[in-house]
C-alpha positions, 0 to 999 in steps of 0.5 A, a space after each residue: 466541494 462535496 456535493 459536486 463528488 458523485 464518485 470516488 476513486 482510489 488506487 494503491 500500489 506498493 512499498 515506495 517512500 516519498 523521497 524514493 519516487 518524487 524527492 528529487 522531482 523540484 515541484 514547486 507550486 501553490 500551497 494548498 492552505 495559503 495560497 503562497 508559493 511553496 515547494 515538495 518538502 524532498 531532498 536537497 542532496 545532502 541527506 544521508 545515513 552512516 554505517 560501520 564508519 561509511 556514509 551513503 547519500 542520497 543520490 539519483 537516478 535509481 536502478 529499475 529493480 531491487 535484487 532483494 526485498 528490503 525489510 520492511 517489517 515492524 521490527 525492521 521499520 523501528 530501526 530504519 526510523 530510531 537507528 540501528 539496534 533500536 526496538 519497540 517495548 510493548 506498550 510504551 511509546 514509540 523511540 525517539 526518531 531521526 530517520 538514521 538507520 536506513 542502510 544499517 537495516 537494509 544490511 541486516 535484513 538482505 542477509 537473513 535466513 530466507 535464502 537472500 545473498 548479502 547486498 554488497 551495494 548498501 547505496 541502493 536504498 538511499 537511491 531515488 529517481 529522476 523525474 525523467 524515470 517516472 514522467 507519469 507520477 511526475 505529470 499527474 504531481 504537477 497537474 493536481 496536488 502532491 501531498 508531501 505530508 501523507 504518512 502511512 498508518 502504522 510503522 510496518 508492513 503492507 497488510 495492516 497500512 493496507 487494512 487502514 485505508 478500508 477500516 481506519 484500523 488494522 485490528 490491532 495487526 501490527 506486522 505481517 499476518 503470521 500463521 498463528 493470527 490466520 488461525 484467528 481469522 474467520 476464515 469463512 467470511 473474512 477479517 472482521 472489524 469491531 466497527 465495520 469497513 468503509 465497504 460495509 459503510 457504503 452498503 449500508 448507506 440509504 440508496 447505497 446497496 448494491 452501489 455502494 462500492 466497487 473493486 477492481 484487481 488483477 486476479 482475485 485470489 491476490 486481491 487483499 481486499 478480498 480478505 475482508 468480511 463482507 467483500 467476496 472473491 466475486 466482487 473482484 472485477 478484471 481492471 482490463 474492463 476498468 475503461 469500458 465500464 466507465 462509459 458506461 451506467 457506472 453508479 457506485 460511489 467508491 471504487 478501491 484499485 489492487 494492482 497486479 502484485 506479480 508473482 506472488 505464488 513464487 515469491 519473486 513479485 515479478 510480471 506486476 504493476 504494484 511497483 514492488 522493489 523487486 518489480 520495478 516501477 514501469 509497470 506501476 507507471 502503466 497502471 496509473 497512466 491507465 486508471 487515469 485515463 479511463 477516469 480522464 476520458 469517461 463521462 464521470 471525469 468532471 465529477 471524480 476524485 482520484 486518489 493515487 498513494 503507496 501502502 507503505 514505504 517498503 524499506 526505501 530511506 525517507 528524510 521526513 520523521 513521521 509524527 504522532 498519530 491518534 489511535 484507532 482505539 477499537 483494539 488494545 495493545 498485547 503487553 504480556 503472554 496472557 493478553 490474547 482476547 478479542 479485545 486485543 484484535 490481532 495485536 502482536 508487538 504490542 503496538 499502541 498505534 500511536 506513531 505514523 508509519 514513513 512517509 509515501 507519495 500521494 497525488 489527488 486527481 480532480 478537475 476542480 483542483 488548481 493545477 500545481 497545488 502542493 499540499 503540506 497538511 498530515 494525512 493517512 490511509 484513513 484518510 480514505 475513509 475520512 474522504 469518503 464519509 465527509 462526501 457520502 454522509 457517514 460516520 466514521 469508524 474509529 478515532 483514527 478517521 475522526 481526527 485524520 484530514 480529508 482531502 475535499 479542501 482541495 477541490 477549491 474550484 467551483 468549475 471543473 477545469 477545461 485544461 486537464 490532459 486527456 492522456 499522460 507520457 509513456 511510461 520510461 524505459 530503462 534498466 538496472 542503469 546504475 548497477 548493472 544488477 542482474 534481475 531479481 529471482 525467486 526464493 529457492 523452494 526450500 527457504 522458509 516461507 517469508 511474512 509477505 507470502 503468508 497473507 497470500 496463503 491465506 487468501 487462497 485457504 479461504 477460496 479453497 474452505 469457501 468452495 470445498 465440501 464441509 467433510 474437506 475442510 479439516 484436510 485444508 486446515 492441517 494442509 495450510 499449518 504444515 507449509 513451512 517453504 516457499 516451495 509448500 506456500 507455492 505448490 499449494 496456493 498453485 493447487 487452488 489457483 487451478 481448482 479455481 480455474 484462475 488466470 496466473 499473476 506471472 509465468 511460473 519461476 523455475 
C-alpha cells in the first residue's frame, strides 16, 4: 500500500539477462495477479542458437567471469534478438524477433578491432548459473517477488537503460555516448531532459527539498548519475556509510545505489561489484547482500521498498522475445543527416523507442510482500519512476512512465511480515569452473577507446571543467577530443581522478 511506503530504495547492477542468472533457478510460487500456483518463465534446457552449422545449448553452471565484454551495443542487440546480418532502418520498426542470434553475435562482436582475441569457446553465452552459484539473489527471489516480465527500456547498452530508470527516456540516446553526442552535453550541469528527472521530480515535491532523494556509489567520478542535470558530484555518498546512516534520522523518499563498476579507467571492469561480464557476480552478490541488510536491519524496514534489477542484459542469451513498448515521446527519431535539433535529443540509430530491450532479473523487497510471489506482468526501467510517482503524488515524465506498471500492487499485505530474514547466505565462491579461462585483462594501451569507456571520459571532463579555472577550460576541451586509445582515455580520466583527490575503483592494470 502507498500510504504505508515512507522510503523507496533502488539498486541497479550491470549487464546480466534473466535467463543468465535466475533461468535455471525452479522458482515456483504464487502468481502476483491470480493467486495460483504459477513458476519463473526460465529455461527448460532445450533452448539453444545455431551457428555456421553448430548448436550451443543452454546449460549450467556457468564460469565466474568472461575473458571479453560481449556486445552489447544497439547494433549488436538487433542481431542477438532478430538473427545474425539483421539491422535496424531509421525510423521504421523494429525486425521480427526470435531470439536467435546470440552466439553468432558474441562471434562477431569478441573478434573486432578493439584489441580482443577471437573467443574459441562460443558456449559461454548460452551458459547460466546454478542456483547454488548465487544463493543471495536466489534467497532474496524466494523471499519476495521475482519479476520474470521486467524488460530493459531500449534494445541497447548501459547508458541510455540506465538513463530511463532516473527520466522515463534517454533523450533519444539510443547507444553508448559517442564523442560527437558528449559535445552536445551541457557539460557544466548535466544532461538535460525535456521533462525533468525523477530527481528533480522529488526536489520539487512540497516538503521534499533537500529530502527528496539520496544517492549512494562507489566514487563519484564513476557515478552515471552524476552525469545528470540537477545531480552534483557531492551528492555521491560513500555506500560504505549505507548501514550507519540507516539507523539513523534517514528522511529522504528515494534513494538510487551505483555499485562499484571496477576499473573502469583501464578498461579491464575488474575489483567491482557491478557484475559485469568481465568481473564476475560474487562481488554483486556482496553488494545485495549488503543493501539489504542495512535496510533489513534498520528502523526504516517495515516501511521500505527495495528494488533489486540489471540496466541491461549485457549480451547473455535470453529465450524471452521483449514486446512493443510506448514511447516516451519528448524526443524524435534522427531518420536523415540533416535531423540534428533538439527536438532529436541524442538520437543516433534513428530509434523510435518503441521496442523493449531483453529481459533482466528484478526482485521487489518488502516485508509486505507474501513470500514467494512471482510476478509475470511487463515492466521496465521506467517502472522506477512510475513507483515513485504512484507513492510520492507525482506526475509523470513522459508516455513511457504513464503507460509502464508500477510495482505497489505487490505490497498486498496490511501488515508487515514477522519472518523476513535478518541476514541473507554468503555469497558463493568459485572460479572459471567450466573453462578454466584464465581472468580477464585490460585492453592494451593503444587499442582504440571502446563505447563503454566513453561515458567515463565524459563524467570526469565535467568534474575537470567544473572545478577548472574559465581560462583552462579550452585546453580541457581540445584534450578530451584528441583521446582516441584506452591509453589516452586512461591517462586522463587518471589525471582528474588525482586532481580531484578521489579514491581509485581498482589497482592500476599494467
Amino acid at each position: 500500500m502507498a500510504s504505508n511506503i515512507t522510503n523507496v530504495f533502488v539498486l541497479m547492477l550491470e549487464n546480466r539477462s534473466f535467463d543468465n542468472l535466475l533461468g535455471f533457478s525452479g522458482i515456483t510460487g504464487t502468481d502476483a495477479v491470480t493467486g495460483q500456483p504459477t513458476a519463473v518463465d526460465g529455461l527448460t534446457g532445450k533452448e539453444s542458437n545455431s551457428y555456421n552449422g553448430v548448436a550451443y545449448t543452454v546449460s549450467q553452471p556457468a564460469d565466474q567471469t568472461l575473458p571479453v565484454d560481449p556486445g552489447h551495443e544497439f547494433a549488436d542487440v538487433v542481431e542477438q534478438l532478430c538473427g545474425h546480418g539483421a539491422s535496424y532502418t531509421s525510423g521504421g520498426s523494429y525486425p521480427a524477433i526470435d531470439n536467435s542470434g546470440f552466439v553468432a553475435n558474441f562471434a562477431d562482436s569478441t573478434s573486432d578491432d578493439e584489441g580482443k582475441a577471437p573467443v574459441q569457446d562460443l558456449a559461454m553465452i548460452m551458459r547460466c548459473y546454478a542456483p547454488s552459484q548465487l544463493p543471495i539473489l536466489n534467497t532474496l527471489a524466494r523471499e519476495f517477488a521475482v519479476c520474470d516480465r521486467w524488460f530493459s527500456s531500449l534494445p541497447g547498452p548501459t547508458w541510455p537503460n540506465r538513463f530511463f530508470a532516473h527520466a522515463a527516456s534517454s533523450d533519444g540516446l539510443d547507444a553508448s555516448p559517442t564523442d560527437e553526442q558528449m559535445a552536445k552535453w551541457d557539460t557544466f550541469s548535466g544532461v538535460k531532459f525535456k521533462n525533468g528527472t525523477i530527481f528533480q521530480a522529488l526536489s520539487a515535491k512540497p516538503n521534499g527539498g533537500d529530502f527528496g532523494w539520496r544517492l549512494y556509489g562507489y566514487e563519484a567520478l564513476t557515478t552515471i548519475t552524476a552525469a545528470l542535470a540537477g545531480v552534483n558530484f557531492s551528492d555521491v555518498n560513500s555506500l560504505d556509510k549505507l548501514a550507519k546512516d540507516l539507523q539513523g534520522n534517514y528522511p529522504w523518499l528515494y534513494t538510487f545505489i551505483e555499485p562499484n563498476y571496477g576499473n573502469v579507467r583501464a578498461g579491464s571492469y575488474t575489483g567491482g561489484t557491478s557484475q559485469h561480464p568481465m568481473d564476475g557476480v560474487t562481488g554483486g552478490e556482496t553488494l545485495i547482500k549488503q543493501v539489504y541488510e542495512a535496510i533489513r536491519n534498520s528502523p526504516l524496514w517495515e516501511t521500505s521498498l527495495l528494488i533489486i534489477t540489471w540496466d541491461e542484459h549485457g549480451g547473455f542469451y535470453d529465450h524471452v522475445a521483449p514486446p512493443a513498448a510506448v514511447a516516451p515521446g519528448d524526443t524524435l527519431p534522427k531518420t536523415k543527416p540533416s535531423d540534428t535539433g533538439p527536438e532529436f535529443g541524442l538520437n543516433v540509430n534513428g530509434f523510435t523507442f518503441e521496442q523493449y530491450g531483453v529481459r533482466v532479473p528484478a526482485v521487489v523487497v518488502s516485508p509486505l510482500i507474501p513470500k514467494n510471489t512471482v510476478d509475470h506482468r511487463v515492466y521496465d526501467h521506467s517502472s522506477i519512476p512510475a513507483t515513485l510517482e504512484a507513492v510520492y503524488g507525482l506526475k509523470p515524465l513522459t508516455k513511457r512512465d504513464a503507460a509502464a506498471n508500477n510495482v505497489l500492487s505487490l505490497l498486498s499485505l496490511s501488515t508487515p511480515r514477522t519472518d523476513t530474514p535478518a541476514t541473507l547466505p554468503q555469497p558463493a565462491e568459485f572460479g572459471n569452473i567450466v573453462t578454466n579461462a584464465p581472468a580477464p585483462v585490460a585492453p592494451p594501451a593503444d587499442a582504440p577507446m571502446p563505447a563503454s569507456q566513453v561515458g567515463f571520459v565524459q563524467l570526469h571532463a565535467m568534474h575537470d571543467l567544473q572545478t577548472s579555472p574559465p581560462a583552462e577550460h579550452p585546453a580541457i576541451l581540445a584534450r578530451v577530443s584528441s583521446l582516441q586509445t584506452v591509453g589516452d582515455a586512461k591517462q586522463y580520466m587518471q589525471e582528474v581522478q588525482a586532481k580531484a583527490g578521489a579514491a581509485p575503483t581498482a589497482p592500476t592494470a599494467s
